[in-house]
C-alpha positions as CSV (number, residue, x, y, z in Angstrom):
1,X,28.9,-54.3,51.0
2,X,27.7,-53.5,47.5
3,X,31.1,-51.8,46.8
4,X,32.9,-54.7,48.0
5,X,30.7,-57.2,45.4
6,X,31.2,-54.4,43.1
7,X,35.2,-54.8,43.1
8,X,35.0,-58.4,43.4
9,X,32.7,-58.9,40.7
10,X,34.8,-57.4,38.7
11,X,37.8,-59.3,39.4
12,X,36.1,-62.8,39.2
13,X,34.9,-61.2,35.5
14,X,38.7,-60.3,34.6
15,X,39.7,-64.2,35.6
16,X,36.8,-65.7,33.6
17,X,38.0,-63.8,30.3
18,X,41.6,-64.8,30.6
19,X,40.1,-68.4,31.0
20,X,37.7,-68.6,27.7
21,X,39.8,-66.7,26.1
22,X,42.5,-69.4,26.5
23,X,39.9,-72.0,26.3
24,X,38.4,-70.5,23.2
25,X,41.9,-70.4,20.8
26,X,42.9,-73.7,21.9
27,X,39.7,-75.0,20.6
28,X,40.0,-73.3,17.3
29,X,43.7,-74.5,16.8
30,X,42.2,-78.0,18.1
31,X,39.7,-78.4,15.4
32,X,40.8,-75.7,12.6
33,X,38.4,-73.2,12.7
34,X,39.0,-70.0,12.4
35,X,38.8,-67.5,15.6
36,X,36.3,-65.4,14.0
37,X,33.9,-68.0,14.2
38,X,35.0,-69.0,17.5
39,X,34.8,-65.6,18.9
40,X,31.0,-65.3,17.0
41,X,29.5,-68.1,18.8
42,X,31.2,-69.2,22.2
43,X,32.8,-66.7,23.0
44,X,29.7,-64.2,21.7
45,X,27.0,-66.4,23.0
46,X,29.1,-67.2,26.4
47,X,29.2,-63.5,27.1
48,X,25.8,-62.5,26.4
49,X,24.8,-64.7,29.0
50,X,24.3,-61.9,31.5
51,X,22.3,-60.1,28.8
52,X,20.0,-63.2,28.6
53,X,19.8,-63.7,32.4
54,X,18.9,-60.5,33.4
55,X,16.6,-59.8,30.3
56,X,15.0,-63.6,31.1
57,X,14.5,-62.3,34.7
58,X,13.1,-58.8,33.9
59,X,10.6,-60.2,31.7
60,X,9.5,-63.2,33.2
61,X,8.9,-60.1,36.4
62,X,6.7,-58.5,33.8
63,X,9.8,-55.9,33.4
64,X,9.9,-55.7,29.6
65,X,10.9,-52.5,29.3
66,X,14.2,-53.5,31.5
67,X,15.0,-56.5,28.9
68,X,14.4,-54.4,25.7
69,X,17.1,-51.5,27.5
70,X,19.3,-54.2,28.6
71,X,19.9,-55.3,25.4
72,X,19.7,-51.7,23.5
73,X,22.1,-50.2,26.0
74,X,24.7,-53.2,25.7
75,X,24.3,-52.7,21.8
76,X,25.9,-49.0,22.7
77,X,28.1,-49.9,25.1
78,X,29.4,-52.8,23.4
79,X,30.6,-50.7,20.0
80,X,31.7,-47.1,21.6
81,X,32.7,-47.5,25.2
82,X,34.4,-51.5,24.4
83,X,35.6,-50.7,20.7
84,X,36.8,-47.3,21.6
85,X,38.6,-48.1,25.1
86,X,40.2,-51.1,23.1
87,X,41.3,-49.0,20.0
88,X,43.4,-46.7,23.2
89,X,45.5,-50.2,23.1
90,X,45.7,-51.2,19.4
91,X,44.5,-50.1,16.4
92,X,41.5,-52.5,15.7
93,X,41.9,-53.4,11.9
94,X,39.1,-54.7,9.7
95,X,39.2,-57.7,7.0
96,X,37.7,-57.4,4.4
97,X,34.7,-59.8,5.4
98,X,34.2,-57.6,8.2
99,X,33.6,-54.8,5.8
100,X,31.1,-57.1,3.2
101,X,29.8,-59.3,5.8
102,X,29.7,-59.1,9.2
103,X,28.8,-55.5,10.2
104,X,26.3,-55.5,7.6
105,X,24.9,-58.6,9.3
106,X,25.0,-56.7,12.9
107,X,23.2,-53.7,10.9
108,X,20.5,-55.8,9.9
109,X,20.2,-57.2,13.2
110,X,19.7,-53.6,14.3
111,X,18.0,-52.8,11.7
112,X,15.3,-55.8,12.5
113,X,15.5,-54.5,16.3
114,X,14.3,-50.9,15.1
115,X,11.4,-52.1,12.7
116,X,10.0,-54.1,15.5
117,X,10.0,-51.7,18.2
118,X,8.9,-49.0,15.4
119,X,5.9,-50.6,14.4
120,X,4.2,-52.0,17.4
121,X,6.1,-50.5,20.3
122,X,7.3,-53.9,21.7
123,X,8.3,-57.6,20.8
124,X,5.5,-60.1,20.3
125,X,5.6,-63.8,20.8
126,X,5.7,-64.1,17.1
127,X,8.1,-61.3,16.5
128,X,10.5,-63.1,18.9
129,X,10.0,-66.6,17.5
130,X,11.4,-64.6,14.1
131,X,14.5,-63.3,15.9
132,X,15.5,-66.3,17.0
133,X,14.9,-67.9,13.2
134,X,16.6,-65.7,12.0
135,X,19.7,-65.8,14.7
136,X,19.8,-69.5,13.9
137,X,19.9,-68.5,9.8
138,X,22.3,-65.8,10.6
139,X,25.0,-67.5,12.3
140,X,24.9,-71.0,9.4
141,X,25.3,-68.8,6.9
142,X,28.2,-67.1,8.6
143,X,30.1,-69.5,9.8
144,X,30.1,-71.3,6.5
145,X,30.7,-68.8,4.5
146,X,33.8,-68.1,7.0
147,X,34.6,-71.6,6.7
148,X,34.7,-71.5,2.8
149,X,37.2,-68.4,2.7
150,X,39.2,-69.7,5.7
151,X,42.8,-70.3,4.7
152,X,45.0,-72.8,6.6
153,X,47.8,-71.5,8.9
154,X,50.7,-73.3,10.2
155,X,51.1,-72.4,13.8
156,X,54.1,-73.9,16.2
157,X,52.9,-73.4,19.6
158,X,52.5,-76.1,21.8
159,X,48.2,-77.2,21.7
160,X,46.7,-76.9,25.1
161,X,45.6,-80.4,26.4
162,X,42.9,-81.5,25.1
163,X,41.5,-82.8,28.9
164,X,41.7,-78.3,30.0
165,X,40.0,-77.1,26.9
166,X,36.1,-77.6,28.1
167,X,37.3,-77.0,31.8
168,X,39.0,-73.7,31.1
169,X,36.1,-72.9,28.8
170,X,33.2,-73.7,31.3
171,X,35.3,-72.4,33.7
172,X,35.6,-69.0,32.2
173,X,31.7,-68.8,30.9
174,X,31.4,-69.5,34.9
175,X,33.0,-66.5,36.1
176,X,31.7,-64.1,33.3
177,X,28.3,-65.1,34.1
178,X,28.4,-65.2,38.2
179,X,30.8,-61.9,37.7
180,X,28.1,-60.2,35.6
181,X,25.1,-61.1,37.7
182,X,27.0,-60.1,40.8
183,X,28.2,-56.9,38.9
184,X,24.7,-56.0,37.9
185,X,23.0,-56.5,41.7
186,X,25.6,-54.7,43.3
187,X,25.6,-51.5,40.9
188,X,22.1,-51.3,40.9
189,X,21.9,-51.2,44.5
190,X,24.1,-48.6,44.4
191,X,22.0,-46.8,41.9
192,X,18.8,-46.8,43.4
193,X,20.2,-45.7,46.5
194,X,21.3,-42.5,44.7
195,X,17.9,-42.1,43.2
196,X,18.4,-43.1,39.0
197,X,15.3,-44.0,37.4
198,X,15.0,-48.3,36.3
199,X,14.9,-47.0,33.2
200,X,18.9,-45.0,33.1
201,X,19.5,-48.0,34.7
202,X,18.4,-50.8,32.5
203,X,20.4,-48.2,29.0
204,X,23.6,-47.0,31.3
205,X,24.0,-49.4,33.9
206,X,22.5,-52.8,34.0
207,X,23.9,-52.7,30.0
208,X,27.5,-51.7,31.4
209,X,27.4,-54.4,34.0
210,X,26.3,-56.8,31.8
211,X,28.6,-56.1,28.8
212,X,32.2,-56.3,31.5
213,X,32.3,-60.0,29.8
214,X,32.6,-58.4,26.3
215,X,34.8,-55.7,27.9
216,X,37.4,-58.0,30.1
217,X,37.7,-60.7,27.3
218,X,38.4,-58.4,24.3
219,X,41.2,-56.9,26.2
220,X,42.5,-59.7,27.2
221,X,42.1,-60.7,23.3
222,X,43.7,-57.6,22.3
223,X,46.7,-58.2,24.5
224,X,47.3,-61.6,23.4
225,X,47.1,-59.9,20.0
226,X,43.8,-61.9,18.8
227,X,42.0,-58.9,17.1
228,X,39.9,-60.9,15.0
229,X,38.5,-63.0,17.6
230,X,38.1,-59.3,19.5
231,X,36.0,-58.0,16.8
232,X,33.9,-61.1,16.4
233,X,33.1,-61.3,19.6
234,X,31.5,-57.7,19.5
235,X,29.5,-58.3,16.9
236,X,28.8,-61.3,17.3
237,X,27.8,-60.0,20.5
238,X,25.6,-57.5,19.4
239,X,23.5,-59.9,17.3
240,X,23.2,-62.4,19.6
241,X,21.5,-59.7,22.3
242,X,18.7,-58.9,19.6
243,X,18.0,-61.9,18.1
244,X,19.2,-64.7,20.5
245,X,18.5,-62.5,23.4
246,X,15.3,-60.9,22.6
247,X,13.9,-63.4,20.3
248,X,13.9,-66.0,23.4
249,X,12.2,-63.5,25.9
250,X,10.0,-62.6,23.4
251,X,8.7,-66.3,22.7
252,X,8.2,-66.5,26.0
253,X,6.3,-63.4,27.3
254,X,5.5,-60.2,25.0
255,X,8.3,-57.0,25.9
256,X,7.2,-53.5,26.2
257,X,9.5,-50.7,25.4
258,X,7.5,-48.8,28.5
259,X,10.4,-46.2,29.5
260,X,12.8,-46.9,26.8
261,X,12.7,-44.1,24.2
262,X,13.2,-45.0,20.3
263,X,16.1,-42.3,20.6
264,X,18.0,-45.0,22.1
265,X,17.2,-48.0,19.5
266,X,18.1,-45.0,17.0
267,X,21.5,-44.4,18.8
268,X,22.2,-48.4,18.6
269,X,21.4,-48.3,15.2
270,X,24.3,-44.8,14.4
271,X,26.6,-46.7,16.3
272,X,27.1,-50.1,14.4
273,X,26.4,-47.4,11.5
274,X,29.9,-45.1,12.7
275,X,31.4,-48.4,13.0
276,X,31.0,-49.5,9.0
277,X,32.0,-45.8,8.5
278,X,35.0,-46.1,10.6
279,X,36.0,-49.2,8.0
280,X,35.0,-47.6,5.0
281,X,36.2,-43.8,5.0
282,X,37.5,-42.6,8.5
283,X,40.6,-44.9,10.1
284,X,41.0,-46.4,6.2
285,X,39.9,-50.3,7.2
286,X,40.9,-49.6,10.9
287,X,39.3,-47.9,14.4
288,X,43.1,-46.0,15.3
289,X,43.3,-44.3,18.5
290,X,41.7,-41.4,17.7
291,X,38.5,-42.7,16.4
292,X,38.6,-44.6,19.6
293,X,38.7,-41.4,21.4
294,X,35.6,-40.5,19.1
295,X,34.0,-43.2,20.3
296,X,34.3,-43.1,23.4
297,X,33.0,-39.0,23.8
298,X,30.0,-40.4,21.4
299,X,29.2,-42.9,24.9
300,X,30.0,-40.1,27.1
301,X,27.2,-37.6,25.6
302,X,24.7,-40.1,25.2
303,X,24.8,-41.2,28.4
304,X,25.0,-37.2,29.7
305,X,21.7,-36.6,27.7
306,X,20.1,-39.4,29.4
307,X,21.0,-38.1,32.4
């Protein structure tokens, strides 16, 4: 039965991406805004929402070190197995705001994440009413500096009806969410049944199960040729799991790293570092297909050495 929920949640995850993804452009067409911003708050937040769950769950269960992995291991997954499988379809290309901006901002979010975890060995109430100040500070200053430099675009096609917009939206955050929980239940199942420690579980994958949303909507981004709102949502994404994320199960009860190793918050920090490298020196303001193949055996060894 859990493989069967396994395929099925997977499926309902696939529907609910084409949905907000569809939801989400029509909205920014609606009201000019740009899809970056777009794909850096609904679409971001809407996907993390499995993160949040089962991170809201584990440590309301006194299962900090579960959150704090969740979140590190979707960090990983979310810029080397996503980006990199992505790249194998297009070439992901990088604005220059990405470069100046943006993964500077998901940097210091990671950055934050590590000093934390460094210093005390696990979030505090007051450390995770400072992520979530300093989500909320985070994404104002973003989205209005992105509004400032947004320039206006003519665009032709026919605007979705106004009446579908919220309905395909909630809709699609619907069937990430119920997709991801029923992803995550099923798979772990399977998991303990095949003897993996909670801990390889919470890093490899509870944070794979939980990042399919990021996964099935950037494809389906990708596809319909929306790169930007692909990228936004990544890193978008990625912030919201440490701040947003943690910051809110932190205010609520304190989160122990327990088996969680700061190897791992190291590796989550290398990653969104490759990824500024990959748009400074490497693909030359782009992740090509190679670097997504780099990317992708960078995820496969890490995961190995956990194993």
């Amino acid at each position: 039965m859990d493989y069967i929920l396994l395929i099925v949640s997977l499926a309902v995850i696939i529907v609910g991406a084409m949905l907000l993804t569809d939801g989400s452009v029509a909205l920014a067409r609606r009201f000019r805004v740009p899809e970056f911003v777009v794909g850096l708050t609904i679409v971001a937040v809407g996907t993390s929402m499995p993160e949040l769950t089962v991170s809201f769950i584990s440590a309301i269960n006194g299962h900090g070190d579960m959150a704090i992995g969740n979140v590190v291991g979707s960090n990983i997954f979310n810029v080397l197995a996503i980006l990199g499988i992505c790249a194998l379809f297009a070439p992901i290309v990088f604005t220059r705001t990405n470069v100046r901006r943006d993964i500077p901002m998901c940097i210091l979010a990671t950055m934050m994440l590590t000093l934390v975890t460094l210093l005390g060995g696990d979030v505090t109430h007051a450390e995770g009413i400072l992520l979530l100040v300093s989500y909320i500070v985070m994404i104002w200053y973003m989205i209005r500096a992105e509004k400032k430099s947004a320039q206006k675009v003519e665009d032709s096609a026919p605007m979705m009806p106004t009446w579908r917009i919220p309905v395909w939206i909630i809709l699609g955050l619907a069937g990430l969410i119920f997709g991801g929980d029923l992803f995550v239940e099923s798979a772990s199942n399977i998991a303990r049944s095949l003897g993996v420690s909670e801990a390889t579980i919470a890093i490899t994958l509870v944070a794979g199960g939980t990042s399919m949303p990021e996964l099935a909507s950037i494809l389906v981004s990708i596809f319909k040729g929306k790169t930007s709102l692909a990228l936004g949502n990544v890193l978008g994404s990625n912030i919201a799991n440490i701040l947003l994320v943690l910051g809110a199960c932190g205010s609520i009860t304190p989160l122990t790293m327990g088996g969680v190793a700061m190897s791992d918050v190291y590796v989550a920090l290398g990653a969104v570092a490759i990824l500024m490298l990959s748009a400074l020196v490497i693909g030359r303001d782009k992740i090509t297909r190679f670097e997504g193949l780099l990317f992708i055996a960078c995820y496969v060894g890490y995961v190995y050495t956990l194993l």
